[in-house]
Backbone as JSON Lines, residues from 0, in Angstrom:
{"i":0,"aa":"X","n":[100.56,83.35,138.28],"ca":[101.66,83.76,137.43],"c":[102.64,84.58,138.26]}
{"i":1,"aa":"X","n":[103.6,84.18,138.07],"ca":[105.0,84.68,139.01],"c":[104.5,86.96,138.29]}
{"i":2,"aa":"X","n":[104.82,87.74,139.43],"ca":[104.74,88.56,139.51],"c":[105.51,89.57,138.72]}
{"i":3,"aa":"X","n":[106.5,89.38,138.32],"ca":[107.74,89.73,137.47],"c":[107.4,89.3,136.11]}
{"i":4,"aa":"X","n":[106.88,87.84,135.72],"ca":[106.25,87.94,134.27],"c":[105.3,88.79,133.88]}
{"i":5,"aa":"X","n":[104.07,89.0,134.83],"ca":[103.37,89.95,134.64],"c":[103.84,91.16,134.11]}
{"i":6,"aa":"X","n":[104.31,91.47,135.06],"ca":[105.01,92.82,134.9],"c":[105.58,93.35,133.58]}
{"i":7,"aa":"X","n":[106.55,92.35,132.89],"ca":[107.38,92.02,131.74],"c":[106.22,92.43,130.86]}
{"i":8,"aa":"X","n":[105.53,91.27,130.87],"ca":[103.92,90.92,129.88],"c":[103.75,92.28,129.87]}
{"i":9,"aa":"X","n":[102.98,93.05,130.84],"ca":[102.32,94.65,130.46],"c":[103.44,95.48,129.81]}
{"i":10,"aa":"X","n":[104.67,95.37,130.49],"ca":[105.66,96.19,129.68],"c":[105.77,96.03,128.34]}
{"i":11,"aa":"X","n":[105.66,94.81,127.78],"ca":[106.04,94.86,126.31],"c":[104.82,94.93,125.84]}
{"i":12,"aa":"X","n":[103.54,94.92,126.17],"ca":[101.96,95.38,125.46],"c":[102.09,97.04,125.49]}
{"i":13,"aa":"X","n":[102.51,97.6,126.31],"ca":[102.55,98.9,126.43],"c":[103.8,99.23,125.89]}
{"i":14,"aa":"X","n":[104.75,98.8,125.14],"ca":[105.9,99.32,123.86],"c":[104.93,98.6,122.83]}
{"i":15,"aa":"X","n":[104.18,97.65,122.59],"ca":[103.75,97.13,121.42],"c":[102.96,98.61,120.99]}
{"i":16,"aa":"X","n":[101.81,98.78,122.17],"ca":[101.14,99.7,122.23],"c":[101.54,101.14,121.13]}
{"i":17,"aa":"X","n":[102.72,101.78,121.82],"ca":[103.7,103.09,121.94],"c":[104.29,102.7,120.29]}
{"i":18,"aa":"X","n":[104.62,101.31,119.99],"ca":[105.56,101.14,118.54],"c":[103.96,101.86,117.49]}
{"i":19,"aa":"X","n":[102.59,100.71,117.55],"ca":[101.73,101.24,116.97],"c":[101.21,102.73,116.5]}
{"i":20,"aa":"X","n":[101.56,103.42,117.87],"ca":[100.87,104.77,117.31],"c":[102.31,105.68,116.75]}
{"i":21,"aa":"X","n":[103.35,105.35,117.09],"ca":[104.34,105.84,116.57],"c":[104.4,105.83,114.75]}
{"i":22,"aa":"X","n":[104.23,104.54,114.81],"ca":[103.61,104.04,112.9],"c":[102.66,104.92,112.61]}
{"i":23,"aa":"X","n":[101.61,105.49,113.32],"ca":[100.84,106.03,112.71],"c":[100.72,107.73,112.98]}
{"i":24,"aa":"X","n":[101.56,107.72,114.09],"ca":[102.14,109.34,113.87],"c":[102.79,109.58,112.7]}
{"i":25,"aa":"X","n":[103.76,108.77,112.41],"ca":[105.16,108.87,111.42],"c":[104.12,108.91,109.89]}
{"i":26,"aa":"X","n":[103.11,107.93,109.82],"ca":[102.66,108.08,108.3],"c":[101.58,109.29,108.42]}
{"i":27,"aa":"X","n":[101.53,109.81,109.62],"ca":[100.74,111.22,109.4],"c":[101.41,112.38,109.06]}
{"i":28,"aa":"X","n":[102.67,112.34,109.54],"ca":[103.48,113.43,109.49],"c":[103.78,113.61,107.6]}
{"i":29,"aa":"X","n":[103.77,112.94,107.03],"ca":[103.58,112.85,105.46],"c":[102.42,113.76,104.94]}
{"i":30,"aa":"X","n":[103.25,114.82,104.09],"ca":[101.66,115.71,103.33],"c":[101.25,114.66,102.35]}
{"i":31,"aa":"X","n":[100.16,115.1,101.64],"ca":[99.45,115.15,100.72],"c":[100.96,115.44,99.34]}
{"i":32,"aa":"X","n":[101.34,116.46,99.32],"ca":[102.31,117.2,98.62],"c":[103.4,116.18,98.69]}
{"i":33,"aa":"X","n":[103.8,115.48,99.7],"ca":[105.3,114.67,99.62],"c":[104.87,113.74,99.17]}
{"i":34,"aa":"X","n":[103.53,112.5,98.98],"ca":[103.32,111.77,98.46],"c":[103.47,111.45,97.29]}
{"i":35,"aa":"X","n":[103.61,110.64,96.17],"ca":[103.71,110.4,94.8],"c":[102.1,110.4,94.08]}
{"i":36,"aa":"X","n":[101.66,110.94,93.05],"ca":[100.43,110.71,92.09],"c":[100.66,109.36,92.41]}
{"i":37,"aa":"X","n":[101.33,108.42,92.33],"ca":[101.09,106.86,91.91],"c":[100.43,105.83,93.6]}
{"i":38,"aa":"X","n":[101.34,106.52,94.81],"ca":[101.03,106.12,95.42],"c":[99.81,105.96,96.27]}
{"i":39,"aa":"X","n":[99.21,105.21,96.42],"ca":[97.8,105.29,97.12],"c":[98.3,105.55,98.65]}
{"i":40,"aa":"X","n":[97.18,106.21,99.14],"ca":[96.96,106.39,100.49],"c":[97.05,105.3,101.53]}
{"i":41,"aa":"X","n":[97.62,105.31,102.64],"ca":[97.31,103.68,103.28],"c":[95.94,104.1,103.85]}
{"i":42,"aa":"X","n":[95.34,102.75,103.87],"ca":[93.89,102.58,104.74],"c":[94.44,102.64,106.14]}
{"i":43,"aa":"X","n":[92.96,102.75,106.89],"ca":[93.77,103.28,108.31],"c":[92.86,101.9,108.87]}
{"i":44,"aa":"X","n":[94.33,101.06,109.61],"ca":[94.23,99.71,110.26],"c":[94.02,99.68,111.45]}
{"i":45,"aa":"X","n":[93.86,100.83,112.1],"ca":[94.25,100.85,113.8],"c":[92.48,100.29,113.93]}
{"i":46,"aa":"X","n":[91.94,100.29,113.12],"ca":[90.42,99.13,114.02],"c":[90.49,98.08,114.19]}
{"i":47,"aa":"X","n":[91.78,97.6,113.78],"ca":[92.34,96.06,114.09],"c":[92.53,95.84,115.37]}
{"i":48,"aa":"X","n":[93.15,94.57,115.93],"ca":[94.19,94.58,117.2],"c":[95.12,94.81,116.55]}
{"i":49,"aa":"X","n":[96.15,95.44,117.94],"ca":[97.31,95.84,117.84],"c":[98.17,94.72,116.8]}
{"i":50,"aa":"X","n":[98.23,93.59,116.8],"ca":[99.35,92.49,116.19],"c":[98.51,92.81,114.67]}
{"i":51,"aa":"X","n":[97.29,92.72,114.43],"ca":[97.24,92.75,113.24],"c":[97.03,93.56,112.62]}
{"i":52,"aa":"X","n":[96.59,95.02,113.37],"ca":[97.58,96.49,112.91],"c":[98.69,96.54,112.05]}
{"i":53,"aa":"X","n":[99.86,96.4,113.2],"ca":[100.84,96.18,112.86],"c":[101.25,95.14,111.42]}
{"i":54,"aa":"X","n":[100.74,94.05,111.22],"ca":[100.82,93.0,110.32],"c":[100.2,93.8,109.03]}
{"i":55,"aa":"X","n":[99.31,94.34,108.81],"ca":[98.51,95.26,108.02],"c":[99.65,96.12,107.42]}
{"i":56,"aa":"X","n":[99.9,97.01,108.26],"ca":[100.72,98.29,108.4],"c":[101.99,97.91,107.35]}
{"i":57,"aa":"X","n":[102.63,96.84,108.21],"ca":[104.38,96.2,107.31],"c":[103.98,95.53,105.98]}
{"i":58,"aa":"X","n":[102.55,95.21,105.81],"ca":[102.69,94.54,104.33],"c":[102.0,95.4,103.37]}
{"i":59,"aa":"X","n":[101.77,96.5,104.21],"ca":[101.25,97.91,102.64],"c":[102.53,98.03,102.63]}
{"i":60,"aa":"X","n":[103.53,98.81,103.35],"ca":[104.39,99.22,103.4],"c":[105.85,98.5,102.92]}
{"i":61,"aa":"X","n":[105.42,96.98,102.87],"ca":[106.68,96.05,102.84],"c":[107.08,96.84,101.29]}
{"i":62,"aa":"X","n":[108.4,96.16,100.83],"ca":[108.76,96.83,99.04],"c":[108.11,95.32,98.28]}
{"i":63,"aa":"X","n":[107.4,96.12,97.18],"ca":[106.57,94.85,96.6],"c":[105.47,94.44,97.33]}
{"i":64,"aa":"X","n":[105.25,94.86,98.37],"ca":[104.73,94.46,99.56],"c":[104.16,92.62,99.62]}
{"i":65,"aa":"X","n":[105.43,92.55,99.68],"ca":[105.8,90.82,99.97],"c":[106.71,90.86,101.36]}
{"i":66,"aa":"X","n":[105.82,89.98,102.04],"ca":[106.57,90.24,103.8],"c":[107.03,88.71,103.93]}
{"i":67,"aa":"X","n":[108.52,88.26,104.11],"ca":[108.36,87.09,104.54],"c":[108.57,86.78,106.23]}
{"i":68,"aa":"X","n":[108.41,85.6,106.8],"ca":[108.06,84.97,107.93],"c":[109.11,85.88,108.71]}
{"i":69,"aa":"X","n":[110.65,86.06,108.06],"ca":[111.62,86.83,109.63],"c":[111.02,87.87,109.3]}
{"i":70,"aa":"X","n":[110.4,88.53,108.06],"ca":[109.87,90.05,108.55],"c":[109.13,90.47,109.49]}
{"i":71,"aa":"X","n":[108.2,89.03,109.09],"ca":[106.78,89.33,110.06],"c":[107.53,89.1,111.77]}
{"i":72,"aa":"X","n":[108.28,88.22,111.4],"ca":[108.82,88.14,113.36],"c":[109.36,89.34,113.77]}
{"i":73,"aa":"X","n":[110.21,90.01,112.89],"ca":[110.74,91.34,113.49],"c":[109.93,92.38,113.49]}
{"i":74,"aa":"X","n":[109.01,92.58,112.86],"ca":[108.07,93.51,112.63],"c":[107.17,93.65,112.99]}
{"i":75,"aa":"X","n":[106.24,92.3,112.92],"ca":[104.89,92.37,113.56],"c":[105.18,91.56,115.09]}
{"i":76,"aa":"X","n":[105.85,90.18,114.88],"ca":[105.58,90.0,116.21],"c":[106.97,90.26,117.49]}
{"i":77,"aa":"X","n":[107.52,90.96,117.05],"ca":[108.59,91.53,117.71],"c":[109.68,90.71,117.87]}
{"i":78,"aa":"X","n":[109.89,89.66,117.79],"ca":[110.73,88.23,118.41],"c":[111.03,87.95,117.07]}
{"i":79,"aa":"X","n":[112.15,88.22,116.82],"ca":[113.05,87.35,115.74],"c":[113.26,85.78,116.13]}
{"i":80,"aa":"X","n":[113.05,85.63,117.0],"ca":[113.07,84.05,117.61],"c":[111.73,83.15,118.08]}
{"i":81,"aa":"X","n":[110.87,84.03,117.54],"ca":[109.64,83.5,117.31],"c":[109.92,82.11,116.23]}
{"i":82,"aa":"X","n":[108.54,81.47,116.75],"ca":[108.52,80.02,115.94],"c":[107.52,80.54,114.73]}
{"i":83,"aa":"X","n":[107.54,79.39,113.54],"ca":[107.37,79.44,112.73],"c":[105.52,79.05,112.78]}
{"i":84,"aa":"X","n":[105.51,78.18,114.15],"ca":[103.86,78.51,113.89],"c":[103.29,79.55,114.65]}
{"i":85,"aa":"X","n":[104.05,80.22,115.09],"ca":[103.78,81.97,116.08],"c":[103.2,82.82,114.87]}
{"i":86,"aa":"X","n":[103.59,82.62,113.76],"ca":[104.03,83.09,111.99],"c":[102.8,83.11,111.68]}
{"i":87,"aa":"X","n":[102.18,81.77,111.66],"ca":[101.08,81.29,110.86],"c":[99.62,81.62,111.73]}
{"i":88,"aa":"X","n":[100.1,81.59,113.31],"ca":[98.56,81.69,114.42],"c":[98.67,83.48,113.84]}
{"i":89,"aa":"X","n":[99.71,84.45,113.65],"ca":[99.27,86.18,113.75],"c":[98.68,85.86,112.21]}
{"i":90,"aa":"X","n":[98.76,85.57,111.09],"ca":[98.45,85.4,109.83],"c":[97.12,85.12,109.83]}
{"i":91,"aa":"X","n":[96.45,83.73,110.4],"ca":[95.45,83.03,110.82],"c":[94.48,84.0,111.13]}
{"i":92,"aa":"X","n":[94.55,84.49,112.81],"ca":[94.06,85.47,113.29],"c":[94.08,86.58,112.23]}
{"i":93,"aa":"X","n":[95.15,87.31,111.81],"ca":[94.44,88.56,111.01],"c":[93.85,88.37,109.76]}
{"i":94,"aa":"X","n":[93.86,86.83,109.18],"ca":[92.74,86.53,108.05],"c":[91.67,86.88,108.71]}
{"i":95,"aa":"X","n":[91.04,86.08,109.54],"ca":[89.62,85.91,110.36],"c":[89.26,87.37,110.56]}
{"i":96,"aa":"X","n":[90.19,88.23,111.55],"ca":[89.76,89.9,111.39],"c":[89.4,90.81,110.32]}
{"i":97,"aa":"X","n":[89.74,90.38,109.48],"ca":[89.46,91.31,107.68],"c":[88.78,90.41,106.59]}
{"i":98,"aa":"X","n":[88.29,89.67,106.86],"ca":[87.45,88.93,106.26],"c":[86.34,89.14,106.58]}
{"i":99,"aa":"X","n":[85.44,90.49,106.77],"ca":[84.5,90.98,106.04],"c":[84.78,92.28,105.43]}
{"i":100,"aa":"X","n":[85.9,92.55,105.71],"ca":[86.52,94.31,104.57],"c":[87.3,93.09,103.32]}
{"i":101,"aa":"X","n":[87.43,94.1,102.32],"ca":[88.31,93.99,100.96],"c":[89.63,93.71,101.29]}
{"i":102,"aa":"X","n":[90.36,92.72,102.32],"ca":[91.43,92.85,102.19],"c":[91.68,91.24,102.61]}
{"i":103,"aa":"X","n":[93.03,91.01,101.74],"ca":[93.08,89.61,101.89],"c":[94.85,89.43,101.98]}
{"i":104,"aa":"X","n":[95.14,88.14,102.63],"ca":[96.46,88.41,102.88],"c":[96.88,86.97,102.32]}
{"i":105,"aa":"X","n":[97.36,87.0,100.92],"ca":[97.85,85.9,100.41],"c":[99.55,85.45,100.65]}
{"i":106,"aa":"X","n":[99.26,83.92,100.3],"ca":[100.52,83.03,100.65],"c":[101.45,83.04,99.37]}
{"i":107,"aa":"X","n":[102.01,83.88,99.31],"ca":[103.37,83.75,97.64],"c":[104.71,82.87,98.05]}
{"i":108,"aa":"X","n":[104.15,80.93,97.62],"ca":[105.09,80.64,98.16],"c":[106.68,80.44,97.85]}
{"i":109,"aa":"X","n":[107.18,80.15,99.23],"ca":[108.5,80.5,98.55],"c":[109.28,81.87,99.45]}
{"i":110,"aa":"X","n":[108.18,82.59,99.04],"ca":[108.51,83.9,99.12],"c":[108.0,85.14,100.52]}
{"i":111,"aa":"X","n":[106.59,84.56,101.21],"ca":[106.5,85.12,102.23],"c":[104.67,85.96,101.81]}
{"i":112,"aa":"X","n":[104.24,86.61,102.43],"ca":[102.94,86.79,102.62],"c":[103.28,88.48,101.73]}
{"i":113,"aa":"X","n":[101.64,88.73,101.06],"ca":[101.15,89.72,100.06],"c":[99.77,90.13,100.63]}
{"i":114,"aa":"X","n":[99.36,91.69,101.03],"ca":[98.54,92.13,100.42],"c":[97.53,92.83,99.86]}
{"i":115,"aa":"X","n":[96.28,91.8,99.46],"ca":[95.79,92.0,98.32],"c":[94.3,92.95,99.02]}
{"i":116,"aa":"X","n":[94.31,94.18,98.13],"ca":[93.37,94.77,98.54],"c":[92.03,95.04,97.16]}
{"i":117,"aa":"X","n":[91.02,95.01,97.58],"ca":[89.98,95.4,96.4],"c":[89.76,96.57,96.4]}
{"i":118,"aa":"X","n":[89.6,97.04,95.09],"ca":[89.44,98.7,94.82],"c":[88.04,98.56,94.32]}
């Protein structure tokens, strides 16, 4: 592999890296007190990989928490010019990772990915 892709490659794992804990500084910095009675707590995703961290993270957080495909490109997989089956392999993969916890990531079609957690 040409030496300069490398390079590139670690650079943007190490901002993927730096974006992750930033998400999870930022939802720490939140009291108890600023929160709403209604709102639930987020579960803490960082036992994921980083992509499906992140994928976790934007669809508690999405509004409605309905994420569609350009969200997930800008959000989870960084590339707004990501392909549409780039979309479906981070989706894929973070089914397979949380499929033995309560959490499931449904298809609302039409409309873009939901989700669904068991209480």
């Amino acid at each position: 592999m040409n030496p300069r892709l490398l390079e590139i490659k670690l650079e943007r794992q190490a901002l993927y890296l730096q974006l992750a804990a930033l998400e999870k500084e930022e939802y720490e910095i939140l009291t108890e007190t600023e929160r709403t009675d209604e709102e639930e707590p987020m579960p803490d995703f960082s036992i994921f990989k980083d992509t499906t961290c992140r994928l976790l993270t934007a669809l508690w957080e999405a509004p409605d928490r309905i994420l569609s495909q350009e969200d997930i490109r800008e959000y989870v997989i960084l590339d707004e010019y990501a392909s549409e089956k780039a979309v479906k392999n981070v989706i894929a993969r973070a089914r397979q990772e949380v499929e033995d916890y309560e959490i499931e990531i449904k298809n609302i079609h039409g409309k873009g990915y939901q989700l669904i957690t068991e209480k």
